[in-house]
PyMOL commands that place a pseudoatom at each C-alpha (Angstrom):
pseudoatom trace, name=CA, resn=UNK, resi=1, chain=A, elem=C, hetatm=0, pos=[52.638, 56.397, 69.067]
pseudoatom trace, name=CA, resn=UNK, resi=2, chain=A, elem=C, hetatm=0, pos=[55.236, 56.715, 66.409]
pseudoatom trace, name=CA, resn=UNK, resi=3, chain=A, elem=C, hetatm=0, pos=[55.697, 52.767, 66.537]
pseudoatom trace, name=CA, resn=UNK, resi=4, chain=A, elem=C, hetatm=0, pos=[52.179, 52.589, 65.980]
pseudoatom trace, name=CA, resn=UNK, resi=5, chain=A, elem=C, hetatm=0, pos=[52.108, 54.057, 63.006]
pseudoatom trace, name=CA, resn=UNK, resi=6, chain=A, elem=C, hetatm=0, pos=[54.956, 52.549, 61.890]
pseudoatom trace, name=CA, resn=UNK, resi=7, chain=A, elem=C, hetatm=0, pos=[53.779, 49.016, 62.566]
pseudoatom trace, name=CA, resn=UNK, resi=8, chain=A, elem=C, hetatm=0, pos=[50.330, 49.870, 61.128]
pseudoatom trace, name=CA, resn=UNK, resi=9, chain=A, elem=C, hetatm=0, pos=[52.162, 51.158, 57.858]
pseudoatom trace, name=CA, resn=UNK, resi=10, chain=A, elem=C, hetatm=0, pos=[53.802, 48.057, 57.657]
pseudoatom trace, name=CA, resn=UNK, resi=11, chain=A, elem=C, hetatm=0, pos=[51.049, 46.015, 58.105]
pseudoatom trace, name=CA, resn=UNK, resi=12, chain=A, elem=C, hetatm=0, pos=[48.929, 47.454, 55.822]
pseudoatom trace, name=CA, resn=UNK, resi=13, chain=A, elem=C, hetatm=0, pos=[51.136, 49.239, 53.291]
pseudoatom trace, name=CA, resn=UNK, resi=14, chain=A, elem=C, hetatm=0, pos=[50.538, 46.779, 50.308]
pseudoatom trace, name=CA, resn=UNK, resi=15, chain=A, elem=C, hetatm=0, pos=[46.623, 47.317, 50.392]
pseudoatom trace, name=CA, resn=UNK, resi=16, chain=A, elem=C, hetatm=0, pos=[47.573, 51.299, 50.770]
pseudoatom trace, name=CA, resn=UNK, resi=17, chain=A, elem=C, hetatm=0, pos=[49.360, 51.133, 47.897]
pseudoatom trace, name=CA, resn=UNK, resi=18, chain=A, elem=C, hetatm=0, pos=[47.471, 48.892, 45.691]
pseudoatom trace, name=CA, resn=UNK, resi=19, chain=A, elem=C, hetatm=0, pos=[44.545, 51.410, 46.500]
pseudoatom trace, name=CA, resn=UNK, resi=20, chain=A, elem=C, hetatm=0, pos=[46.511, 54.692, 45.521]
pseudoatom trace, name=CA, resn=UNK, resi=21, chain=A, elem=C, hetatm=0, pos=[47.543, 52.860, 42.611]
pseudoatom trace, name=CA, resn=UNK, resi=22, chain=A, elem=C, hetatm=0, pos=[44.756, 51.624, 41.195]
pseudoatom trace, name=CA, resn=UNK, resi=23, chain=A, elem=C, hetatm=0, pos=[42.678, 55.209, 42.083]
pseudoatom trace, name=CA, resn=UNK, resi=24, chain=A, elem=C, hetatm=0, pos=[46.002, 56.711, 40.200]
pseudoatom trace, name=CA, resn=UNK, resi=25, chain=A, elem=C, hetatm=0, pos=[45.832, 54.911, 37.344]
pseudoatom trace, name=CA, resn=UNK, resi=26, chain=A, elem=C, hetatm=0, pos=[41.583, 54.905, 37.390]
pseudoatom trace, name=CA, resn=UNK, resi=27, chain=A, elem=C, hetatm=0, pos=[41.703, 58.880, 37.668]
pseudoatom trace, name=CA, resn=UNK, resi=28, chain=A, elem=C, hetatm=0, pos=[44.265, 59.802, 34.924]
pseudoatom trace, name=CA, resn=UNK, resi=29, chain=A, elem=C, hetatm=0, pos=[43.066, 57.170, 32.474]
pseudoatom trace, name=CA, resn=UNK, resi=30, chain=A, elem=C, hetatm=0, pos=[39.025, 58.787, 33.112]
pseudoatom trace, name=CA, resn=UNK, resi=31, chain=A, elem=C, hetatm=0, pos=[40.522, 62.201, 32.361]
pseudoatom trace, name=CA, resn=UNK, resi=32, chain=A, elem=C, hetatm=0, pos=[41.811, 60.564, 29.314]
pseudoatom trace, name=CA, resn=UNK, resi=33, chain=A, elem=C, hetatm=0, pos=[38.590, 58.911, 28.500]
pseudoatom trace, name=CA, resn=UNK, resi=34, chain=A, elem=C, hetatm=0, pos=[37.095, 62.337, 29.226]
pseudoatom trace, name=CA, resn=UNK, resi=35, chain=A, elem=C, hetatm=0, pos=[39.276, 64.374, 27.056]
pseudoatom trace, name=CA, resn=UNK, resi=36, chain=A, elem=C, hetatm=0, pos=[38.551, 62.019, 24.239]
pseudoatom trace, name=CA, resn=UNK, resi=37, chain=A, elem=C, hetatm=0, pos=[35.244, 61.774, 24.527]
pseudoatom trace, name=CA, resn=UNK, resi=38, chain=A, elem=C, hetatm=0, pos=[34.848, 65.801, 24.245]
pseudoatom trace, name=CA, resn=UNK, resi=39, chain=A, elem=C, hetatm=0, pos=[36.853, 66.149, 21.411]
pseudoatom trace, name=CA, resn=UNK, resi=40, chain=A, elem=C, hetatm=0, pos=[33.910, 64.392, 19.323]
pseudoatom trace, name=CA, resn=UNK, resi=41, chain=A, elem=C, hetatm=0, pos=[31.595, 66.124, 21.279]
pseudoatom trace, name=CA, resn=UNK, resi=42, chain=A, elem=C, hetatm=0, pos=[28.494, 66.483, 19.690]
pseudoatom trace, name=CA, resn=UNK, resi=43, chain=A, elem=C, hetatm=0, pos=[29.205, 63.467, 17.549]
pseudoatom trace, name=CA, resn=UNK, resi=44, chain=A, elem=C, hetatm=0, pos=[29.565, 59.956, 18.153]
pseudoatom trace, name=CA, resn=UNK, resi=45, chain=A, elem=C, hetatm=0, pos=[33.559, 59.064, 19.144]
pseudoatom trace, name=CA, resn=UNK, resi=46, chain=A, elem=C, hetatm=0, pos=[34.891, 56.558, 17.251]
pseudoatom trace, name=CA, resn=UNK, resi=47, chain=A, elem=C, hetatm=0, pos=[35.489, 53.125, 19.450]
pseudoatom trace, name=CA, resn=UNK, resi=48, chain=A, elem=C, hetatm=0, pos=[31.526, 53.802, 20.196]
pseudoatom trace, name=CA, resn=UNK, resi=49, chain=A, elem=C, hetatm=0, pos=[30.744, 53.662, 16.455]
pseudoatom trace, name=CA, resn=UNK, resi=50, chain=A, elem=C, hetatm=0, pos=[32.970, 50.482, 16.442]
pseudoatom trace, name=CA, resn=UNK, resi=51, chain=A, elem=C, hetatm=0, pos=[31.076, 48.721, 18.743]
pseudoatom trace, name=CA, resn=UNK, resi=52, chain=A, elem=C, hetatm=0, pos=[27.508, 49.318, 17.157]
pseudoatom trace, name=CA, resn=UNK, resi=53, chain=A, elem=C, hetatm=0, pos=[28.859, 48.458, 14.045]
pseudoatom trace, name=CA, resn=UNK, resi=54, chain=A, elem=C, hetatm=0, pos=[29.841, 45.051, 15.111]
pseudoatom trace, name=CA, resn=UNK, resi=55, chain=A, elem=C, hetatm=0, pos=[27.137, 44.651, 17.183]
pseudoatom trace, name=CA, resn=UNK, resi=56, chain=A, elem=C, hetatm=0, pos=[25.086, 45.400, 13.587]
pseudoatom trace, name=CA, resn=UNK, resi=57, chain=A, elem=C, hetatm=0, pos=[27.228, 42.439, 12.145]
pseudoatom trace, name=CA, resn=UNK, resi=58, chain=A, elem=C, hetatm=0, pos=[26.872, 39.952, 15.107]
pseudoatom trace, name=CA, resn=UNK, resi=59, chain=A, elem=C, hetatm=0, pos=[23.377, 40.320, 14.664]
pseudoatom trace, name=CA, resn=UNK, resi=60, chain=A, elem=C, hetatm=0, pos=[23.257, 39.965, 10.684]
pseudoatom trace, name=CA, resn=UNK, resi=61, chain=A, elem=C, hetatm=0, pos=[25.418, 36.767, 11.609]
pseudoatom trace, name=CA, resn=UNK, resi=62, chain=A, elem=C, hetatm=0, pos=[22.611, 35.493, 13.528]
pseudoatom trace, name=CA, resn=UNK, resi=63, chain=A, elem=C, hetatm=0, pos=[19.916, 36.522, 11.197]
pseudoatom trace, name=CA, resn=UNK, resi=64, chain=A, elem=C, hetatm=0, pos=[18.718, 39.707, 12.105]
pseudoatom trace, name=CA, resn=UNK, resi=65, chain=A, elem=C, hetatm=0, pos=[18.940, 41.904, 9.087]
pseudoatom trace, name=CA, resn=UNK, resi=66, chain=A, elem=C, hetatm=0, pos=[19.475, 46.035, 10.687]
pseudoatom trace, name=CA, resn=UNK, resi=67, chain=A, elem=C, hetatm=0, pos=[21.182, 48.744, 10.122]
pseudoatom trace, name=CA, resn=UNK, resi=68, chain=A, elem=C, hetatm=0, pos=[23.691, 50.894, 12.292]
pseudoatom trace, name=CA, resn=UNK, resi=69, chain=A, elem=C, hetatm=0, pos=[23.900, 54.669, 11.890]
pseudoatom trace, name=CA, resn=UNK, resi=70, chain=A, elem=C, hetatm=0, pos=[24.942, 57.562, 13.717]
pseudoatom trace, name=CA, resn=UNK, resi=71, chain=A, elem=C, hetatm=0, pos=[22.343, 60.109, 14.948]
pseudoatom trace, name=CA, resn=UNK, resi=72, chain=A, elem=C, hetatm=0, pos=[22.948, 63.023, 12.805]
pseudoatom trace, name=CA, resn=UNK, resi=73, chain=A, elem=C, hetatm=0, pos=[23.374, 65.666, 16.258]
pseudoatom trace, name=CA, resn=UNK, resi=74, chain=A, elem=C, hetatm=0, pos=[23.701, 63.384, 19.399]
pseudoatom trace, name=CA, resn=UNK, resi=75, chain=A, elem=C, hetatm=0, pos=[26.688, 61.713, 20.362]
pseudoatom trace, name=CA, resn=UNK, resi=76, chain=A, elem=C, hetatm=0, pos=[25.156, 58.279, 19.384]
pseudoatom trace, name=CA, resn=UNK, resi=77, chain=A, elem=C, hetatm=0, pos=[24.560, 55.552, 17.524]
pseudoatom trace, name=CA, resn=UNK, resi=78, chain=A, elem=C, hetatm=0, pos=[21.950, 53.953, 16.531]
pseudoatom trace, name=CA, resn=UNK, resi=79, chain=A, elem=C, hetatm=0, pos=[20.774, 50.159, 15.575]
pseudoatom trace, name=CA, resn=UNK, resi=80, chain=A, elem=C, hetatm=0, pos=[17.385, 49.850, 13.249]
pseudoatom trace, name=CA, resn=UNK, resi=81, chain=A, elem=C, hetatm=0, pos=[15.749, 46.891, 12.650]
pseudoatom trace, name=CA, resn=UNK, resi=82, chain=A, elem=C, hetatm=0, pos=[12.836, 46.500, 9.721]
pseudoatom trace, name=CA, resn=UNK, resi=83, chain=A, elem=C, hetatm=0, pos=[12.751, 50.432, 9.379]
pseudoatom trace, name=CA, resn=UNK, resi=84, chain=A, elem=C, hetatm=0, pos=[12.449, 51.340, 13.603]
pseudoatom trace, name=CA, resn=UNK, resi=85, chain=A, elem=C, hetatm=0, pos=[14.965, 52.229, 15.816]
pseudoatom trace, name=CA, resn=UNK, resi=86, chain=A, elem=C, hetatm=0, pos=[15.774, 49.996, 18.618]
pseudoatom trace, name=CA, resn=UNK, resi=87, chain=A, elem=C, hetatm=0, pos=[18.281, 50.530, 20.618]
pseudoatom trace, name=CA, resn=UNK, resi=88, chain=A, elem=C, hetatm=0, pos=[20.875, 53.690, 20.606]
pseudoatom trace, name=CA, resn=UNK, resi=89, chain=A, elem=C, hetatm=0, pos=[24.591, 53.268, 21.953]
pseudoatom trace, name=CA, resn=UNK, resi=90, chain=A, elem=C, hetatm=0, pos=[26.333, 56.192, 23.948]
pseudoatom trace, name=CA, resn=UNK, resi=91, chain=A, elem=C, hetatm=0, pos=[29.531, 56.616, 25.084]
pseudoatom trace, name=CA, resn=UNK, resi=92, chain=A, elem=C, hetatm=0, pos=[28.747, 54.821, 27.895]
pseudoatom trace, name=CA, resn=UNK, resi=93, chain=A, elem=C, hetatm=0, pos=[28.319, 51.674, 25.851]
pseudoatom trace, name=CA, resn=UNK, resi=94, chain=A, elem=C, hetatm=0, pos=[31.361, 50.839, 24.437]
pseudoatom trace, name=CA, resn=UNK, resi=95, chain=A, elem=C, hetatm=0, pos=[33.466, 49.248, 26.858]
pseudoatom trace, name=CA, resn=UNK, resi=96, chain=A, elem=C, hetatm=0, pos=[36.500, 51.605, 27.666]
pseudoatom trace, name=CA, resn=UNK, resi=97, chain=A, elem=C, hetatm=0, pos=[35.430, 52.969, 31.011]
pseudoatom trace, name=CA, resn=UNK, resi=98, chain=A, elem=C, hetatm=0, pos=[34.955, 48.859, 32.287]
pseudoatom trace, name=CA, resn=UNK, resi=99, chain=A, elem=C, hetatm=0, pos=[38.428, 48.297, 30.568]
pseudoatom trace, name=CA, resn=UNK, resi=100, chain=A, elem=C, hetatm=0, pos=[40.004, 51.703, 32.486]
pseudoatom trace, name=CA, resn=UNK, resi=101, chain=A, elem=C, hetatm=0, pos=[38.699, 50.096, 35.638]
pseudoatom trace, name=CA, resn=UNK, resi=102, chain=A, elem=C, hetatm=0, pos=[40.572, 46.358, 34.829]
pseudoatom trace, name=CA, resn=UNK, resi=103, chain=A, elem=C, hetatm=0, pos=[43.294, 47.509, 33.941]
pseudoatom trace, name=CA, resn=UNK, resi=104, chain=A, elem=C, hetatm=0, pos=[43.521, 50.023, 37.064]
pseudoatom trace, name=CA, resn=UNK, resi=105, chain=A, elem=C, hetatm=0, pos=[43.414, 46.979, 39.297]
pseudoatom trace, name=CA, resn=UNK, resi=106, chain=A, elem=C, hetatm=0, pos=[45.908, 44.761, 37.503]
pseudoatom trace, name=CA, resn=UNK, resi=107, chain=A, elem=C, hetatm=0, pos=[48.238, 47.767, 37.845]
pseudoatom trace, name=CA, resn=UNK, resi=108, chain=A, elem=C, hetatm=0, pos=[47.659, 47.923, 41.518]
pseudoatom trace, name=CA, resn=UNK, resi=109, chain=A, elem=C, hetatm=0, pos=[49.148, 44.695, 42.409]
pseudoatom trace, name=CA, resn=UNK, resi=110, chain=A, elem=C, hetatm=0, pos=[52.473, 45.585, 40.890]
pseudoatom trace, name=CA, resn=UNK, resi=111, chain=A, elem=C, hetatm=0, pos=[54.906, 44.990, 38.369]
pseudoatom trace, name=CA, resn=UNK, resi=112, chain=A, elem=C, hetatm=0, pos=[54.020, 41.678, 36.904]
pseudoatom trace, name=CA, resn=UNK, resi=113, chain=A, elem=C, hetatm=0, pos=[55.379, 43.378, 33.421]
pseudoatom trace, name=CA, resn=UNK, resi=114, chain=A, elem=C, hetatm=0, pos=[55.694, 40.186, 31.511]
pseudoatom trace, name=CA, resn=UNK, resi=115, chain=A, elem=C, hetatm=0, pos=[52.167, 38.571, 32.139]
pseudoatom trace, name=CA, resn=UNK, resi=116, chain=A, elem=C, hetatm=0, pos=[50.519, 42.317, 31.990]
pseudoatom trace, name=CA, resn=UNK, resi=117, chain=A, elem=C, hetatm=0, pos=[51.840, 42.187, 28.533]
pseudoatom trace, name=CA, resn=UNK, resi=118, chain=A, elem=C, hetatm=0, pos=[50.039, 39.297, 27.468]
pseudoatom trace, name=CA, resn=UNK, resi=119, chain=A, elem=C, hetatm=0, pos=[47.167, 39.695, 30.138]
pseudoatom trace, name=CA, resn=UNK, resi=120, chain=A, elem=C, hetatm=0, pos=[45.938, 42.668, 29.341]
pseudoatom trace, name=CA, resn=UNK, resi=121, chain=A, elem=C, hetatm=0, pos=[44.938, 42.467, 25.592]
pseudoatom trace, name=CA, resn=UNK, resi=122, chain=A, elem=C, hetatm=0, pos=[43.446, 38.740, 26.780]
pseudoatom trace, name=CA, resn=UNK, resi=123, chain=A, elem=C, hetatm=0, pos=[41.797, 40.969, 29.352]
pseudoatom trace, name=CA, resn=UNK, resi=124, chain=A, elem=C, hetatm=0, pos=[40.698, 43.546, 26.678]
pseudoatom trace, name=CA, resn=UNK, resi=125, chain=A, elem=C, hetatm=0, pos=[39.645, 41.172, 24.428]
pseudoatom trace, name=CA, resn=UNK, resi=126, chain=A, elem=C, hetatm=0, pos=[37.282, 39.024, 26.499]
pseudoatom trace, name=CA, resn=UNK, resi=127, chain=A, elem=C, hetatm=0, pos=[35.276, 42.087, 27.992]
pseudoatom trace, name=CA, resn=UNK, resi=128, chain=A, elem=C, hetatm=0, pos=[34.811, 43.397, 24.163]
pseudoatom trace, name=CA, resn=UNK, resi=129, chain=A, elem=C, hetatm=0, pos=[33.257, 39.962, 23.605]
pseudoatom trace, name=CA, resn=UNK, resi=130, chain=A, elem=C, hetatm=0, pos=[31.061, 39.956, 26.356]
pseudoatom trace, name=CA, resn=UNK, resi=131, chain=A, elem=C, hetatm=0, pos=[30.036, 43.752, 26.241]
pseudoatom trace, name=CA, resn=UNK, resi=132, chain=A, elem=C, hetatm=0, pos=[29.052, 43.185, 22.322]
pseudoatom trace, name=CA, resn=UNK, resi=133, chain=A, elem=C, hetatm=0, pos=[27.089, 39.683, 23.882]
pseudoatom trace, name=CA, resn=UNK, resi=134, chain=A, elem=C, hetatm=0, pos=[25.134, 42.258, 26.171]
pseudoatom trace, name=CA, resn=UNK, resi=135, chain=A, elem=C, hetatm=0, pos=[24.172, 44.861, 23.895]
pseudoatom trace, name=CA, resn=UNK, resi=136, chain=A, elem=C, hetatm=0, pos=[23.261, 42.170, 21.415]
pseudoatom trace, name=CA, resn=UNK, resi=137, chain=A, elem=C, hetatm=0, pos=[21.071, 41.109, 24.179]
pseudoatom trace, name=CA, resn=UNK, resi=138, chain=A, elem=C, hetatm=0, pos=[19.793, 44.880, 25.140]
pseudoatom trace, name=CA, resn=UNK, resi=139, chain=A, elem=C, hetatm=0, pos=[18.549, 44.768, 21.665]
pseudoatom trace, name=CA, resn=UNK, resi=140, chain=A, elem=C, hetatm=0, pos=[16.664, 41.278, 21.851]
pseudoatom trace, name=CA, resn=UNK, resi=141, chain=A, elem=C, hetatm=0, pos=[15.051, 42.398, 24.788]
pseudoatom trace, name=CA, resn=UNK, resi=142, chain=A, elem=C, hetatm=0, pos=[13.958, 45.914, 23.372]
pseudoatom trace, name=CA, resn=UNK, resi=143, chain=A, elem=C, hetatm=0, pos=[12.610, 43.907, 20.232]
pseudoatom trace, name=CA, resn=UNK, resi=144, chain=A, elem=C, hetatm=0, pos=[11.305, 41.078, 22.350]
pseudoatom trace, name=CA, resn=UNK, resi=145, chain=A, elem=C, hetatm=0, pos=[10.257, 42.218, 25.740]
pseudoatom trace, name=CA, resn=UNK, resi=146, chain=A, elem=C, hetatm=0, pos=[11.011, 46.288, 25.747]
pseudoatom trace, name=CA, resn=UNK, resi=147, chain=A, elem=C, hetatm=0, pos=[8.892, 46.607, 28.860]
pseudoatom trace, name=CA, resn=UNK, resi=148, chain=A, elem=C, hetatm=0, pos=[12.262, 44.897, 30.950]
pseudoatom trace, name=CA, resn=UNK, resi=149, chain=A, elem=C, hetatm=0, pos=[14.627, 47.135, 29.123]
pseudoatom trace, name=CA, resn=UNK, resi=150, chain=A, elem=C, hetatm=0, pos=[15.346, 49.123, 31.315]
pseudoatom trace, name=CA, resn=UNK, resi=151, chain=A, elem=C, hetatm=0, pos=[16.003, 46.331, 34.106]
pseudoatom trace, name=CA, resn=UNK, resi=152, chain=A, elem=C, hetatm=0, pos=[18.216, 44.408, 32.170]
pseudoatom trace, name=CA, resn=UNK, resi=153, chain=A, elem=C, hetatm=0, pos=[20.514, 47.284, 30.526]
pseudoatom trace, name=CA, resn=UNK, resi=154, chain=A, elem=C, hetatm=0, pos=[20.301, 49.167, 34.204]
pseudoatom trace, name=CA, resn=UNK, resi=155, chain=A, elem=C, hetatm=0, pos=[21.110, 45.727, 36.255]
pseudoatom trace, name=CA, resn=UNK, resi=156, chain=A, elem=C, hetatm=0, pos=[21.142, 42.474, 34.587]
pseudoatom trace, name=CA, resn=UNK, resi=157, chain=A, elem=C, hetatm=0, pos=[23.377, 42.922, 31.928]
pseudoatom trace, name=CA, resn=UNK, resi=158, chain=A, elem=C, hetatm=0, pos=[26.200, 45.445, 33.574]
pseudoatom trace, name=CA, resn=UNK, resi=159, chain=A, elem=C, hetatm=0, pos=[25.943, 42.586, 36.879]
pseudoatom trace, name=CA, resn=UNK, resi=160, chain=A, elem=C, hetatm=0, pos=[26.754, 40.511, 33.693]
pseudoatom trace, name=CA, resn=UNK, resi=161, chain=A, elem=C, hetatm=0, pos=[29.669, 42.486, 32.106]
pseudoatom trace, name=CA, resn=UNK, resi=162, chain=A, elem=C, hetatm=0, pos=[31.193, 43.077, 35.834]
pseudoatom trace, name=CA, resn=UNK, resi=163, chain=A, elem=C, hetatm=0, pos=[31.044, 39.809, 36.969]
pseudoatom trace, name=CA, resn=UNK, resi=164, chain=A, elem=C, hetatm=0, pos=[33.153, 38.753, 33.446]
pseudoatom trace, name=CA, resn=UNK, resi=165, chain=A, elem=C, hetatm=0, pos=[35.843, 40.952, 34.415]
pseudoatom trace, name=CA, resn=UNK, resi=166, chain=A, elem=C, hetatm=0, pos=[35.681, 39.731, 38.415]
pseudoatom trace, name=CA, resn=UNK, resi=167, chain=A, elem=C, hetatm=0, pos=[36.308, 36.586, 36.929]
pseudoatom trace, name=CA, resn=UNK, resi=168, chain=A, elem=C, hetatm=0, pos=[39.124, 38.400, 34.775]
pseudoatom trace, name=CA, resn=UNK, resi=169, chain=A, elem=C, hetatm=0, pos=[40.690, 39.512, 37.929]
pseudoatom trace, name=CA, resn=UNK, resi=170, chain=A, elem=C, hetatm=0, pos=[39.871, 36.546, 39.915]
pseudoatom trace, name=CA, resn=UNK, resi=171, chain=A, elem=C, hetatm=0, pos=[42.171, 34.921, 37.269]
pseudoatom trace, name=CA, resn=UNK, resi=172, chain=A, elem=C, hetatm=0, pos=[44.759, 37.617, 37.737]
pseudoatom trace, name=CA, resn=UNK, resi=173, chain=A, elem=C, hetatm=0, pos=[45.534, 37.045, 41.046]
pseudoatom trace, name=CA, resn=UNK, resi=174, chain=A, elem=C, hetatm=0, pos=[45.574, 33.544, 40.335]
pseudoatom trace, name=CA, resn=UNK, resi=175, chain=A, elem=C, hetatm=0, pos=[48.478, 33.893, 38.096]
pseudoatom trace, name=CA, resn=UNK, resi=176, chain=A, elem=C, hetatm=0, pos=[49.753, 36.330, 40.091]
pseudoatom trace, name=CA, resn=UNK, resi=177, chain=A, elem=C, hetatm=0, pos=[50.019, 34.630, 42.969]
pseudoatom trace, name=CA, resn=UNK, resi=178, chain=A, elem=C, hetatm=0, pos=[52.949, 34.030, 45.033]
pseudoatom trace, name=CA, resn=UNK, resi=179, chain=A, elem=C, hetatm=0, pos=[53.789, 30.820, 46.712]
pseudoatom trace, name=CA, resn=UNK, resi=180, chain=A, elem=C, hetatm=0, pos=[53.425, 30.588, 50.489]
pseudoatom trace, name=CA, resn=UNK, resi=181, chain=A, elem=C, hetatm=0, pos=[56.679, 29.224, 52.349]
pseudoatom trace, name=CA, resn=UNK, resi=182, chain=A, elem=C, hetatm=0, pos=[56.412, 27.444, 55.736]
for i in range(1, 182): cmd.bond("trace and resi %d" % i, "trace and resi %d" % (i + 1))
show_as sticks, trace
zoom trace
């Protein structure tokens, strides 16, 4: 029996540890997140108000003239267009807790140090693009078709901003990858 579990602990030890790992990493960064998050609690935290505000500027850039304010007692921000409110940004919005969950998995596959160095800000980088692509998209559809909102910001667009970073990681292991020896 003891064998058993030895064998099966060999066999399987680098998915057991990439999984404690990556849930290591994933659960102290969230109570991070968390913590920080509070502490602005009941106004907006700042990397949210970030992200409207150059979602407000992407969209000036492509010609539609808004404005981006905070909500004077809810954690949120807000993007108006021609006097109405059209879509708000929480928390939730802003891209950390996809970027937690990215980085949690490069971690898990071990010390590549030097390519996590210049990997993850890449990483970072390219999901802050596409999450600002999808909210300015959340608000085309509220201002174009609001009847899918809640469709698009509840599926299409997060399958969207997940997929990105599966591609992210798809690329990770590509680099990461060690050569196979006959």
């Amino acid at each position: 029996m003891k064998t058993e579990v030895l064998r099966l602990w060999r066999q399987f030890r680098p998915t057991i540890v990439f999984i404690g790992v990556f849930l290591a990493i994933y659960l102290v960064l969230n109570i991070f997140y968390g913590i920080y998050i509070t502490h602005f609690y009941p106004k907006v935290d700042r990397v949210t108000e970030w992200v409207t505000h150059q979602t407000s500027h992407t969209l000036r850039f492509l010609g539609w003239e808004n404005t981006a304010q905070n909500h004077p007692t809810k954690p949120t921000t807000f993007i108006s267009y021609e006097g109405t409110g059209i879509i708000s940004i929480y928390e939730g919005c802003n891209g950390l807790n996809v970027v937690i969950v990215f980085f949690a998995f490069l971690a898990g596959f071990g010390p590549y140090v030097k390519k996590l160095i210049w990997f993850v800000p890449l990483g970072v980088t390219l999901i802050h693009i596409g999450n600002l692509v999808r909210i300015v998209l959340l608000f085309w559809v509220s201002l174009r078709m609001p009847d899918y909102l809640y469709f698009t910001h509840k599926y299409l667009f997060t399958a969207f901003l997940y997929g990105w970073v599966m591609l992210l990681w798809v690329a990770w292991l590509y680099l990461t990858k060690k050569p196979v020896h006959a």
